[in-house]
N, C-alpha and C positions, 0 to 999 in steps of 0.2 A: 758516473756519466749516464746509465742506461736510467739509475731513478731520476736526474734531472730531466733526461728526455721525457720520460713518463710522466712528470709533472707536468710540463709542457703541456702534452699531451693534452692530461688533465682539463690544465687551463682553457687551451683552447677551445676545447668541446662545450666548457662552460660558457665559454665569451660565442662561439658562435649559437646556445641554446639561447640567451637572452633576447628577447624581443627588442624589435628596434625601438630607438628614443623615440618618444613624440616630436614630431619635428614641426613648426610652423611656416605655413605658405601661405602668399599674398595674391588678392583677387589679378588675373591678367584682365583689363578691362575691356581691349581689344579681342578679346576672343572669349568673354565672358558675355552674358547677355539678366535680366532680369523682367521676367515679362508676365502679362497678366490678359485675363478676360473676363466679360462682366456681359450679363444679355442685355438688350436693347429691345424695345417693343416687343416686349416677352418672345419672340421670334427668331430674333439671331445674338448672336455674338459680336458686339465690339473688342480688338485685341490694341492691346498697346506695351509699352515698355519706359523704363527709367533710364538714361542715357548715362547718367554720372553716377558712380557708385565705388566703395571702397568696401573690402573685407580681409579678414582673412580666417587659414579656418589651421586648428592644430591636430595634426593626426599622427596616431601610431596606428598604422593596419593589424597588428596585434594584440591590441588595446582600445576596444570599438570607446567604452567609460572614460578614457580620457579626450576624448575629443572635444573640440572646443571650436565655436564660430562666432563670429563677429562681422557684424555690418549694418554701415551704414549709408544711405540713399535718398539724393538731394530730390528732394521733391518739386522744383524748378524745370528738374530734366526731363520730365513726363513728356513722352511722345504718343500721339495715337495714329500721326500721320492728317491730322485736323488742325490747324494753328487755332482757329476760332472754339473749338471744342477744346483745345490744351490750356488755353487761355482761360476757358470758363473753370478748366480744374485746378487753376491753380490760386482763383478768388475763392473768398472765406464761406463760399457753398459748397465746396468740399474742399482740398487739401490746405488753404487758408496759408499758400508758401510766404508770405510775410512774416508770420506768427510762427508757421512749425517747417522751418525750411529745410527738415531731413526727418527719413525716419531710421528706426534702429532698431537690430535683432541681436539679443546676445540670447546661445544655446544656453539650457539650464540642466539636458541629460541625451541619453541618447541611449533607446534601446532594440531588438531585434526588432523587424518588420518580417514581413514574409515574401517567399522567394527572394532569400537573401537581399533584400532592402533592410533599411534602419528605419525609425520613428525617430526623428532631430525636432526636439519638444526646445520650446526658449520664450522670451519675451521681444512681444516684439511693441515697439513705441510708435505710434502715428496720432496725429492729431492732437499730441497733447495728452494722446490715453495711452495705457501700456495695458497691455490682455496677453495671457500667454496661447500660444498659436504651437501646431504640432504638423511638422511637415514630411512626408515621406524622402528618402535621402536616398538615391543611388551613390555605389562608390566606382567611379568606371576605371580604377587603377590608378599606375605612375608610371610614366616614362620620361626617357631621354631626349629632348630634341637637338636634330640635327648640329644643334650648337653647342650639345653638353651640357644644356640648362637641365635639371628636375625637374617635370610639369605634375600634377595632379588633377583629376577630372571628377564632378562632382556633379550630379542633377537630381534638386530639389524640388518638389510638388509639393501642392497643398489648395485649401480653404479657409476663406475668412469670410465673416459678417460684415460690411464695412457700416453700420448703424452702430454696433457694436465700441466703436471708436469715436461715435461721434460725426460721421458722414454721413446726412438723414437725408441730402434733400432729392426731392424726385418730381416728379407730376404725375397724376393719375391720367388713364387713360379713357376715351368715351366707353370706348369697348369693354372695359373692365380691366385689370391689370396697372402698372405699371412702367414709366417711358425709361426706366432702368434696375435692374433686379440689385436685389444686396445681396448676393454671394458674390463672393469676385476668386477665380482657381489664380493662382500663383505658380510659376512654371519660372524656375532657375537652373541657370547651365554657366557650373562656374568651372574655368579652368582656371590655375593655380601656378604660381612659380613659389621653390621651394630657397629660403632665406637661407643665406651664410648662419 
């Protein structure tokens, strides 16, 4: 009896020393957000966001290399808070949503960042073009809510070129410059529900 305990024993230690499974969790989109800024009259910042969006992302917090993200983001949903401005971004002078009516990021690796962040490297597809893009990743934990759901918290940053994809057009300015810059920051806050 006392070597069956002892195996037990054994066992358990074993099963409790293993890392958790990767589990997969789906974008909540209510309390998710995807959003972006771009300067204007070389001067200020316009900010806006994507309305409609799906992802999900696969994590083992023990296993940063298995991680995995997916998404994609109807480009129709573009709000800047301008109807006449969202209007103009979604004719074939820039996101062209006829033609390319979502775009898409699937991870390709994920490595350390500093002060415990990650580098979330992937491809990302807009306009018809795919370039791979490399974004800073917070991981802000897992919790329980109040209803016994599993939730996951996630904030993504980063840069792109958006010429880079094929989004060129602009107007010059008298003053010199540009009436909109091509860097555009990327700023994502995704929370997470965790799948049967």
């Amino acid at each position: 009896m006392k070597r069956i305990l002892f195996a037990l024993s054994l066992l358990a230690c074993a099963v409790l020393a293993m890392p958790a499974a990767a589990a997969t969790f789906t974008f909540d989109r209510a309390h998710s957000s995807v959003g972006f800024k771009v300067k204007h009259l070389m001067v200020s910042n316009v900010s806006g966001s994507f309305r409609d969006f799906a992802g999900t992302v696969v994590y083992d917090p023990a296993d940063p290399q298995s991680w995995k993200v997916e998404a994609v983001i109807q480009t129709t949903s573009i709000d800047t808070g301008e109807p006449k401005r969202d209007d103009h971004l979604r004719t074939d002078a820039f996101f062209d949503v006829a033609k390319f009516p979502a775009l898409a990021f699937k991870s390709t690796g994920v490595t350390a960042g500093a002060d415990g962040t990650f580098l979330l490297t992937g491809d990302l597809t807009m306009h018809g073009v795919t370039k791979p893009v490399t974004l800073t990743l917070e991981v802000n934990g897992t919790v329980k809510d109040p209803w016994g759901n599993t939730k996951a918290g996630f904030t993504a940053t980063g840069r792109l070129n958006r010429t880079d994809f094929g989004l060129t057009w602009n107007k010059a300015l008298d003053a010199g410059g540009v009436l909109i810059g091509e860097e555009i920051t990327l700023m994502l806050e995704v929370e997470a529900n965790l799948q049967p």
